[in-house]
C-alpha positions as CSV (number, residue, x, y, z in Angstrom):
1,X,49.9,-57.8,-139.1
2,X,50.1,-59.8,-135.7
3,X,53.1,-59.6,-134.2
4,X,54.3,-63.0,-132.7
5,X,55.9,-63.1,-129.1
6,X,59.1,-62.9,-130.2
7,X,59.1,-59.8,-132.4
8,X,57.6,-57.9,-129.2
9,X,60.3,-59.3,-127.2
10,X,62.7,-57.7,-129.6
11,X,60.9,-54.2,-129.7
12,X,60.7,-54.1,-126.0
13,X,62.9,-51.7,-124.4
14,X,63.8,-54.2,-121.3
15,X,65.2,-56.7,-124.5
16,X,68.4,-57.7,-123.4
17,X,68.5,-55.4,-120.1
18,X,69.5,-57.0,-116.7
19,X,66.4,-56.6,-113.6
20,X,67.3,-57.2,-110.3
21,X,64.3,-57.9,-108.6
22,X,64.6,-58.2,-104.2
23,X,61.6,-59.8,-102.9
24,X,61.3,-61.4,-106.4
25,X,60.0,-64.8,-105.5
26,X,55.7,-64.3,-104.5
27,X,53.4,-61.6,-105.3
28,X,53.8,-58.7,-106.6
29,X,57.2,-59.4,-107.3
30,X,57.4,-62.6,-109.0
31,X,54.9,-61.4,-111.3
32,X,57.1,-58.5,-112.3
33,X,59.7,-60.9,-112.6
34,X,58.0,-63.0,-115.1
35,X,56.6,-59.6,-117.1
36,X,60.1,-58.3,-117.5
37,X,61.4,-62.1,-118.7
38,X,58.5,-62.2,-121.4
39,X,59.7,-59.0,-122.4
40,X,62.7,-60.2,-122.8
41,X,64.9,-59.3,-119.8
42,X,67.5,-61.2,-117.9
43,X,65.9,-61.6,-114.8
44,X,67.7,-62.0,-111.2
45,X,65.6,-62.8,-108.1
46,X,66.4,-62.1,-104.8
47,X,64.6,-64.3,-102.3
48,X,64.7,-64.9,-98.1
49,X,64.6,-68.6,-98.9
50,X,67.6,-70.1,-100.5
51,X,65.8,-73.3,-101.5
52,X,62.2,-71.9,-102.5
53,X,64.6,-68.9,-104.5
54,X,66.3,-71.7,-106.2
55,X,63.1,-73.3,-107.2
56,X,61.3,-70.3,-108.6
57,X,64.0,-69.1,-110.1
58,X,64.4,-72.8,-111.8
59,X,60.6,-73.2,-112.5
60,X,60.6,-69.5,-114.3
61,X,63.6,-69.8,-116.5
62,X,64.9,-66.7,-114.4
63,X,68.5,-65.9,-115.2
64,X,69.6,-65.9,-111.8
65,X,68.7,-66.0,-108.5
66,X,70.4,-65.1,-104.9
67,X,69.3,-65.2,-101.7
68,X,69.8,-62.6,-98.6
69,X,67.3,-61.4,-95.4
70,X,67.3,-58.0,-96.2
71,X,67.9,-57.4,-92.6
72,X,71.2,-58.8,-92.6
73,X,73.5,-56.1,-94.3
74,X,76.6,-58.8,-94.7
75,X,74.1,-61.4,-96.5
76,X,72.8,-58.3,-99.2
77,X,76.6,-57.7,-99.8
78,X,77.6,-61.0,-100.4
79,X,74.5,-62.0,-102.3
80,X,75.1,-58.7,-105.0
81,X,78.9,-59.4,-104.5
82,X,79.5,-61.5,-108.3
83,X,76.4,-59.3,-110.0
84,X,78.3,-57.1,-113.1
85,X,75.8,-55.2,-114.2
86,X,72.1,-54.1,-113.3
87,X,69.9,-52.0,-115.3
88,X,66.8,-51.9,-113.8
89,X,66.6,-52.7,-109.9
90,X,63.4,-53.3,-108.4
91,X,62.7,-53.5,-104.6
92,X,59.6,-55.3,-103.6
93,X,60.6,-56.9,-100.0
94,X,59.2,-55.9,-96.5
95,X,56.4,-58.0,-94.4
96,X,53.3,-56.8,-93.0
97,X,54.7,-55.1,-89.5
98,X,51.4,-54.8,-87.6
99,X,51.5,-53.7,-83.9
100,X,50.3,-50.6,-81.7
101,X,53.0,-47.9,-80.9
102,X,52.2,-47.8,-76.7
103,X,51.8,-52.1,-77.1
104,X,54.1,-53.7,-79.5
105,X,57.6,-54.7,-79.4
106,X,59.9,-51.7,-80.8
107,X,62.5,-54.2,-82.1
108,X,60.0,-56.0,-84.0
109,X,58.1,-52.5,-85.1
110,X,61.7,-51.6,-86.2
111,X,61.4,-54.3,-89.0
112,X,59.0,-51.5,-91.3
113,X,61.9,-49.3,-91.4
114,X,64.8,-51.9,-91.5
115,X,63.1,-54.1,-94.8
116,X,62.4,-50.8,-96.8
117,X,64.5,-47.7,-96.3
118,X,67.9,-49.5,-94.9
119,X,67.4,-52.7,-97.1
120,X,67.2,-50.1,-99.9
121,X,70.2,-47.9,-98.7
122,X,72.1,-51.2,-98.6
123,X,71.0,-53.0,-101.9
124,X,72.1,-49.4,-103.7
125,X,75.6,-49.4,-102.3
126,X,76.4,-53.2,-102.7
127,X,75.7,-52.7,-106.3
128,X,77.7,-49.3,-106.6
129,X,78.3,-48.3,-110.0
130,X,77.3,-51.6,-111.2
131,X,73.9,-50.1,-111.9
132,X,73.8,-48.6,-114.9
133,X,74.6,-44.5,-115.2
134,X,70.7,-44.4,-116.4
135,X,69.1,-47.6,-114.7
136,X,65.7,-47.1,-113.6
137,X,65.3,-48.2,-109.8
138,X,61.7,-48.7,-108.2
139,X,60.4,-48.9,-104.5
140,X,56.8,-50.3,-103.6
141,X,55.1,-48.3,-100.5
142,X,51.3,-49.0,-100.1
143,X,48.0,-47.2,-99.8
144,X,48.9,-46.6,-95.6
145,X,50.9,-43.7,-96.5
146,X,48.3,-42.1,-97.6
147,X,45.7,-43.6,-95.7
148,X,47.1,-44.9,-92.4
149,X,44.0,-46.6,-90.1
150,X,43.7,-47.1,-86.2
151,X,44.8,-50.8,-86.4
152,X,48.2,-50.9,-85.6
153,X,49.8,-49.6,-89.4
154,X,50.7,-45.7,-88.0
155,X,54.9,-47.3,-88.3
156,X,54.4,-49.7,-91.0
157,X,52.4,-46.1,-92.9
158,X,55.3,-44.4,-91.4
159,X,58.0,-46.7,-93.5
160,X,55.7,-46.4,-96.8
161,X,55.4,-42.4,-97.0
162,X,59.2,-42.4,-96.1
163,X,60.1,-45.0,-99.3
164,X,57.8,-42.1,-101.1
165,X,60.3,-39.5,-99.7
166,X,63.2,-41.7,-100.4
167,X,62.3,-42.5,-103.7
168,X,62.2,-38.4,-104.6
169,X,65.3,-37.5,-103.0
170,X,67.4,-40.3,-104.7
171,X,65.8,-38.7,-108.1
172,X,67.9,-36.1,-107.5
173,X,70.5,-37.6,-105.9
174,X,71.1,-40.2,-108.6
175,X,70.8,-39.0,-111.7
176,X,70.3,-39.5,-114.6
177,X,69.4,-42.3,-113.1
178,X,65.5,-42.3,-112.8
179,X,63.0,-43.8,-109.1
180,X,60.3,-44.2,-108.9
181,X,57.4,-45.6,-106.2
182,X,54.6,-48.2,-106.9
183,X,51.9,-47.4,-104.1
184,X,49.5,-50.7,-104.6
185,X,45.9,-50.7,-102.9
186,X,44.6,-53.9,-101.7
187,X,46.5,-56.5,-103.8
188,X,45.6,-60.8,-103.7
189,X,49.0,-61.7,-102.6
190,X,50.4,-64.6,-100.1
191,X,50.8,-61.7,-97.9
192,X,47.3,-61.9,-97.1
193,X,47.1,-65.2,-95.8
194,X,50.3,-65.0,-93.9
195,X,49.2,-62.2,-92.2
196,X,45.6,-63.1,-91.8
197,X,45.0,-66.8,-91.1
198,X,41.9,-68.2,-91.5
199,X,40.5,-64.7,-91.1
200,X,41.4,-64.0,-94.8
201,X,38.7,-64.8,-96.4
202,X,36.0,-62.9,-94.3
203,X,38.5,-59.9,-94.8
204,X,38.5,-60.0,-98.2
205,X,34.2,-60.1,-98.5
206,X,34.2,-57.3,-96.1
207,X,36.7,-55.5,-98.2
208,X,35.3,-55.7,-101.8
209,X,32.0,-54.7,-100.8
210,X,33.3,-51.3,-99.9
211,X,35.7,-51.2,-102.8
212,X,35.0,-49.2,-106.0
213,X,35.6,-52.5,-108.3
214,X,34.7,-54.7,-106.0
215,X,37.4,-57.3,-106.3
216,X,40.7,-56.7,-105.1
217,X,43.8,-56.0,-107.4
218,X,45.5,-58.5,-108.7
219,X,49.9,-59.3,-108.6
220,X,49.9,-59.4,-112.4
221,X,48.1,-56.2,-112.7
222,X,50.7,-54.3,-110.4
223,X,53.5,-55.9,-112.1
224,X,52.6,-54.5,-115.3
225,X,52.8,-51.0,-113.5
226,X,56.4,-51.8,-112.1
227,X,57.2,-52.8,-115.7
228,X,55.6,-49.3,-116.9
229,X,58.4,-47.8,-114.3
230,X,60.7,-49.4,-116.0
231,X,60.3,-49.2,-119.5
232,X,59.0,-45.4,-119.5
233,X,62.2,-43.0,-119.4
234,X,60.3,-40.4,-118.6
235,X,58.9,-42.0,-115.4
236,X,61.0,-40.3,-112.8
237,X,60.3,-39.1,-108.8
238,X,56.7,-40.4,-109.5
239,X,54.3,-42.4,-107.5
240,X,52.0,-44.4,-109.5
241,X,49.1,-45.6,-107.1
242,X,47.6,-49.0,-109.0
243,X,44.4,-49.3,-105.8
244,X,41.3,-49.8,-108.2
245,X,40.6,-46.4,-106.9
246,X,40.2,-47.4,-102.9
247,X,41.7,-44.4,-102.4
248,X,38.7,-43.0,-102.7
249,X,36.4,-45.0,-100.1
């Protein structure tokens, strides 16, 4: 027998659960948003943008939807201030911080650190014992902590190994409550062109020739991995690298 949407909905085990997804509103984080909804979560996206959070959340059918910098410790606290309950938080935010150590600016190089480890340290405390005594929580770090390159990534691999760390320590830390990491590889996000330009596209050719699939991942593909983190309750202090095997090239 076919099961119709509903029915799965129903069977899911984020049914009725409350995700709090930061950097919820493009990539790899919008499409985890709209997984865990279809599963039958009540979704809440945190966005940068108050009036493109607002719209996604609207266009979606999210639940809710607040909007903070991450850098900005007062706008996380009163952002999370009126949020009763979170089962499942999920932390997708931080840009592309690109710059050499001996060249760039060390405010701006500061950014790796300040979007992923203290955004995280100050999402987790606004919310307090509002998350659940067995929520799952889940980082993203990258395929630089692994596999750092000579272009200006050694802070922004730096920031990604340390979520790694992070994310193992607050296992113990915090439980029964389980973390866990999603390390993507080379993902087709608006990251890419913000970051790249009009050099995009010749970035990407280069890149898929060398990569074993050749085609890079997509945000719907590591959504349903950050959904995985979620809904497995034996998922806990893990890293799950989703990279179409680049780590291997």
């Amino acid at each position: 027998m076919t099961k119709t949407a509903n029915s799965e909905s129903r069977t899911s085990p984020l049914a009725g659960k409350h995700v709090l997804i930061v950097g919820g509103t493009s990539g790899i984080g919008l499409a985890t948003a709209r997984q865990a909804r279809d599963a039958g979560a009540k979704v809440t996206v945190v966005g940068s943008d108050r009036e493109r959070t607002r719209n996604v959340a609207a266009g979606n059918a999210f639940d809710g939807w607040r909007a903070a910098d991450v850098t900005d410790t007062d706008a996380i606290y009163a952002a999370l201030a009126d949020i009763e309950h979170v089962d499942h938080l999920v932390l997708m935010a931080g840009s592309f911080v690109a710059g050499k150590v001996l060249e760039a600016d060390v405010i701006y190089l500061r950014r790796a650190f300040e979007e992923r480890i203290w955004a995280s340290i100050h999402v987790l405390r606004a919310l307090g014992d509002k998350l659940a005594s067995d929520a799952s929580i889940t980082f993203i770090s990258g395929a630089l902590a692994d596999r750092p390159n000579a272009y200006g990534t050694a802070v922004l691999a730096a920031a990604s190994a340390a979520m790694e760390a992070f994310a193992r320590g607050l296992a113990v830390e915090l439980a029964p409550r389980r973390v866990n990491t999603l390390s993507p590889g080379p993902i087709d996000t608006p990251i890419l062109s913000k970051t790249l330009g009009e050099g995009r596209q010749a970035y990407v050719e280069a890149l898929t020739r060398t990569l074993p699939l050749h085609r890079l991942g997509t945000p719907e593909e590591a959504g349903d991995a950050v959904v995985f983190l979620m809904a497995n309750g034996w998922m806990n202090g893990a890293v799950l690298n989703i990279d179409g095997g680049s780590r291997l090239v």
